[in-house]
N, C-alpha and C positions, 0 to 999 in steps of 0.2 A: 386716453382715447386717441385714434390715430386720427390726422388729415383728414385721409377718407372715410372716414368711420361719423365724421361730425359733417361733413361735407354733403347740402342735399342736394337730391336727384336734377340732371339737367333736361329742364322740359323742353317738347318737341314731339313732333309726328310719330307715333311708332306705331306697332301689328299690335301693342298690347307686351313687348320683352322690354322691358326696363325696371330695373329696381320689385323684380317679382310681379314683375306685369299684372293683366288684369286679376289677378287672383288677390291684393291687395286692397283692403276694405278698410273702411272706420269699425269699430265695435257695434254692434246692433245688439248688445246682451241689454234686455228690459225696456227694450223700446215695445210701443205697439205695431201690429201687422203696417200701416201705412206710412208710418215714421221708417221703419226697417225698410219697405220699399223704397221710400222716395230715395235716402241715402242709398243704400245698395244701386238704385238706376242712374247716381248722380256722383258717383266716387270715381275719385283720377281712375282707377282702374279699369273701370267699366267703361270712360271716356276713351280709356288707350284700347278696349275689347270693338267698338262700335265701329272704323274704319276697317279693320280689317271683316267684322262681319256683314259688312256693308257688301265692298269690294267680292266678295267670295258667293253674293249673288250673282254675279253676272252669269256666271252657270245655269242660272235658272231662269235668268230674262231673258238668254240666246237660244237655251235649250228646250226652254218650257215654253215661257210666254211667246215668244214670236212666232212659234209654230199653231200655238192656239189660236193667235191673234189671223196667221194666213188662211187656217184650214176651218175653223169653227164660223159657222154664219153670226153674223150682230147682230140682236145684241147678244147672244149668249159668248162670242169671243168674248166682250170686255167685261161678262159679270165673271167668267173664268179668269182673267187675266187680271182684273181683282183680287180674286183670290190667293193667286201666285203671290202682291205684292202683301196680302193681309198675315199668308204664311212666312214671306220674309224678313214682317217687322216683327212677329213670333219668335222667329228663330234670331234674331239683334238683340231681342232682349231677354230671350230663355235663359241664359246662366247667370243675367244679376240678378234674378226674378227668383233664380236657386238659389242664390247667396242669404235672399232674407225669407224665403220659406223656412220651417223647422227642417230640422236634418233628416225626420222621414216622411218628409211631403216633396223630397225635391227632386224624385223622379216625375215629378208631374209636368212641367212645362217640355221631355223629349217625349211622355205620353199624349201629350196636345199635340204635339206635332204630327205626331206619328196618326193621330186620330184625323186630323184636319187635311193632310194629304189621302185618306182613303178616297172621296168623294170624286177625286183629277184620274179614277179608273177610269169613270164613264167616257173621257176625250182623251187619257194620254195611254191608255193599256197599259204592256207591259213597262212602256217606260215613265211610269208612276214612280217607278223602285229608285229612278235617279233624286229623285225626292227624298230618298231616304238618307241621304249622303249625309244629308243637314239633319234628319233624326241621330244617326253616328255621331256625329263632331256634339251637339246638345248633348247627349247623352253620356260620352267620354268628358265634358268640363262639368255637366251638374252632377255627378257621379264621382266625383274626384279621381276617373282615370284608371280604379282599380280593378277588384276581380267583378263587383255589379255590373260596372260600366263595360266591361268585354263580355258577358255574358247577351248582356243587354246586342251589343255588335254583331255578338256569331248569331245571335237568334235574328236579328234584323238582315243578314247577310243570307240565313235558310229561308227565309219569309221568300226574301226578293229572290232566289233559286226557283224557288217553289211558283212564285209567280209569270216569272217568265217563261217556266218551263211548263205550265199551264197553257198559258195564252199562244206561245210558238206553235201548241198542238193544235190548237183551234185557228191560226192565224202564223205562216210560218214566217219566221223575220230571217235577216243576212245577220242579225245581231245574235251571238251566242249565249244561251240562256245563262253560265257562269261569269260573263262581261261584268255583269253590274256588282255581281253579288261578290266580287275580288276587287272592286273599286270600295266599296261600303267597306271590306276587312280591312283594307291597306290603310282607308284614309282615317280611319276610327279608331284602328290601332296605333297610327302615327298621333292622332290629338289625344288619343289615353296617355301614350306616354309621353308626351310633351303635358301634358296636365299634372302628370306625376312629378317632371321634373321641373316646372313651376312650384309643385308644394316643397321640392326639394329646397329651393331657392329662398320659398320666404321661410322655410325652417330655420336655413343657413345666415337668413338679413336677421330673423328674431335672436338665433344664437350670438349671434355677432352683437346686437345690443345689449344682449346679457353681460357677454365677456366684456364688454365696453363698460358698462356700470361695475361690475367685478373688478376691473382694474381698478376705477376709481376708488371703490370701497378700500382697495388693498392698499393703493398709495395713501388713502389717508389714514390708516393703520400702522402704513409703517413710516411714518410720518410723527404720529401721536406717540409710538413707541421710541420712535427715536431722542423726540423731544422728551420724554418722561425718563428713560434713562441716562442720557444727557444732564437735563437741568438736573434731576436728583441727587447723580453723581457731582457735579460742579459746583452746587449750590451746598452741597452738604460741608466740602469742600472750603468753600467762600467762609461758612459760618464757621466753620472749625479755627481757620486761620483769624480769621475776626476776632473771635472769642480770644485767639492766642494772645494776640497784638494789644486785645483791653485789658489782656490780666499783665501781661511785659509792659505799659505804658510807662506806671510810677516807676516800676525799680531797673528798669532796662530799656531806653527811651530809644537805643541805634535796635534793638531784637525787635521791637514793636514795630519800628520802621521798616524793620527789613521784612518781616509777617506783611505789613502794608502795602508793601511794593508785591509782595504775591500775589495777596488777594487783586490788584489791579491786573496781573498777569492774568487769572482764572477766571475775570472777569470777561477780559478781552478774548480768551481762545474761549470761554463758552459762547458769547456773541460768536464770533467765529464759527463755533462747532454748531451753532442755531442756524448761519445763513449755507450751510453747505447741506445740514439735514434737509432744508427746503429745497436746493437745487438736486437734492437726491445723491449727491457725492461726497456723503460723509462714511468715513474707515473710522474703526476702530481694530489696533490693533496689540496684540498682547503682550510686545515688548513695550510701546510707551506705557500699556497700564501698569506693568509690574515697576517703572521707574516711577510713577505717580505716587506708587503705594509706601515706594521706599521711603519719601517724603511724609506722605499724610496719614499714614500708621501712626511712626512716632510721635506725631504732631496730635493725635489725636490718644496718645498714652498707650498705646497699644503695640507689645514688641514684633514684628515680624519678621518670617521662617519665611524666606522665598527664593525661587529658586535662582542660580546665576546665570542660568542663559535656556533659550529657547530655541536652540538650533533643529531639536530632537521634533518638536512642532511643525510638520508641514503646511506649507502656504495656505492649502485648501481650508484648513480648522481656525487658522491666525486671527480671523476677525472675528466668529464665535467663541472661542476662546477670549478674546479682549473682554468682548460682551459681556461673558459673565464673569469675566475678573472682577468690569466695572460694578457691575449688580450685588455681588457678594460683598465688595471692598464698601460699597453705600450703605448697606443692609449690618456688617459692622460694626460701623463707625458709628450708624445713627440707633442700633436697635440693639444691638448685644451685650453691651457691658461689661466687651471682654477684654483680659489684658495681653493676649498673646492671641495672632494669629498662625497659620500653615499653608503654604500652597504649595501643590505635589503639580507637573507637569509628566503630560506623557503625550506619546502622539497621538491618540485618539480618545485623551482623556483630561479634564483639568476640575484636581479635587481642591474645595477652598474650605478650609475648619475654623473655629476658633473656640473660644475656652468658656464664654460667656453664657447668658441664660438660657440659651437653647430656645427652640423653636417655638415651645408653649407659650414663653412669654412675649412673644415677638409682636412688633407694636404695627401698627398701618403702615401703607407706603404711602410714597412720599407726595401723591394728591390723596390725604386719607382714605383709601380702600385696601385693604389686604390684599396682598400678592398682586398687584400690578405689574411691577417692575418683572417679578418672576413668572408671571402669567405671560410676559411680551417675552421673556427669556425660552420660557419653554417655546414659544412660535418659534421663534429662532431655532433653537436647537432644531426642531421637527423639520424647518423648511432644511436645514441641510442633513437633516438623513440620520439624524440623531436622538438624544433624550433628555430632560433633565431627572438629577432624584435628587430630595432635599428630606433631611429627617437629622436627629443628631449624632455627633458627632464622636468618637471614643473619646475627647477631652473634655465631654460634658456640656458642650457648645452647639453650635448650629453648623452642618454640614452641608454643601452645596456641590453637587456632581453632575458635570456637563460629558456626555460619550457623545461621538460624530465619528 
């Protein structure tokens, strides 16, 4: 997982854009109606939604209200100018009121709206429809911005046509009855898709936490695989030359030493070959295995055929090819019973035979489960564009074939 990827969000004032802005919730799945509210009215998101829906009254306190307040007689100015303030805490908290309604109740709080502004005909006439601006923007975020929420827009944009070009007949204004109703499309269409690409956003933060978890799963994968074809390989290794050294001790006491001094060798490069798997910089590659083999074949009574050089191998296959030298040469040594091995080299191919009991009787790997080793071989092979096939062999043995 990257820096930024584990790095959280830095708080502070916004409009509601940060880190997938107000559209970022806790989970409300099986909660009750009032549990769902209170979270949804009380989530960082909905804290970063209430400043900017704050501020975007002021439209309606200079446009609406202060005209009410000069021209209507008191008290009916302040029970109007009430009103004004009752529809803008409506409209503050209409979309996290969407968030924790069910998904087909959550046209309801830009139908409140739109109901609650009818009654401001009686003192504001035709310019009632500026009221609607805040039905648009409700209805483009509880809507999620798509084809409901525009439909929703154009029909609220014909209303207010219709409206004004009623009242202009009865009442003639300087104001052009299409003014309001290309403020309501502009601004409703701009919060549709500004809503849209909010869900864009937290798509992309969810996706991103997938891929973040993904990585991790993979590095400890290739991680486990590395380790299990490593020690396998090593440790098979270890005990072969052990074993040598205990059966050389009575009658050849400098052979058992020198077996000795190996096994401390293969002791040390697998420590080695453990702390580089962890740092993620460990190679395996397919010249040192086939010098390996030239050693621990014989050592383990087994004659091998292998090839003299590996020039014909391009770089790109060198490390999957190692791979399953190592895999096949453990598999072997520890399971087949054979007394001769084969390994064919080609560029985009590396066949390993041997003479023993072939496949049927092939025993666990090397944490007792079957096909581990060759289970993590086949990943390999697959992640670079290859395959393996295993079945037996024309010498009666077990055959193992890596393409890439």
């Amino acid at each position: 997982m990257t820096a930024s990827a584990a790095r959280p969000a830095r708080r502070g004032f916004t409009f509601g854009i940060q880190e997938g802005g107000f559209r970022d919730a806790p989970s409300l799945e099986g909660l009750r109606w009032w549990a769902r509210l209170r979270l949804s009215l009380t989530s960082p998101g909905a804290k970063r939604w209430y400043p900017g829906a704050l501020l975007s009254q002021a439209f309606a306190i200079g446009f609406v209200m202060v005209p009410i307040l000069l021209q209507t007689p008191t008290p009916a100015a302040w029970l109007w100018a009430g009103g004004i303030l009752v529809y803008g805490a409506l409209f503050t908290v209409s979309f996290p009121v969407s968030v924790a309604l069910p998904r087909g109740w959550q046209w309801t709080p830009p139908a409140a709206l739109l109901l609650l502004s009818v009654p401001f005909l009686a003192v504001l006439g035709p310019d009632l429809t500026g009221l609607w601006v805040y039905v648009a923007v409700s209805a483009a975020l509880c809507l999620g911005g798509g084809g409901r929420a525009m439909i929703v827009i154009l029909a609220l944009a014909i209303a207010a046509f219709a409206v004004s070009a009623w009242m202009s007949l009865m009442e003639p204004s300087s104001t052009p009855p299409w003014a309001m109703p290309l403020i309501i499309m502009s601004i409703g269409t701009l919060m549709a898709a500004f809503t849209r690409n909010l869900q864009t956003l937290q798509q992309l933060r969810h996706t991103r936490d997938e891929l973040a978890a993904v990585a991790v799963e993979e590095e400890r994968n290739r991680v486990a695989r590395d380790m299990h074809d490593i020690l396998g390989h090593s440790l098979s290794a270890i005990a072969l030359k052990a074993d040598l050294a205990a059966k050389l001790a009575d009658r050849d006491p400098q052979a058992a030493a020198a077996e000795i001094r190996e096994v401390q060798t293969l002791a040390r490069a697998t420590l080695s070959d453990m702390r580089a798997v962890v740092s993620g910089y460990r190679q395996v590659r397919i010249a040192s295995e086939l010098a390996s083999l030239r050693t621990l074949l014989p050592a383990a009574g087994i004659t091998p055929h292998l090839p003299m050089t590996t020039d014909e191998v391009p770089e790109r296959n060198r490390e999957l090819f190692g791979w399953a030298l190592r895999e096949a040469a453990t598999n072997v040594i520890r399971h087949a019973n054979a007394t001769e091995c084969w390994v064919s080299l080609a560029a985009d191919r590396i066949t390993i035979e041997d003479d023993g009991t072939g496949p049927a009787a092939r025993g666990p790997d090397t944490d007792g489960r079957p096909g581990t080793g060759l289970h993590g071989l086949a990943e390999r092979a697959a992640d670079a564009g290859g395959a393996l096939r295993i079945g037996r062999s024309r010498r009666g043995g077990f055959l193992l074939e890596v393409t890439a």
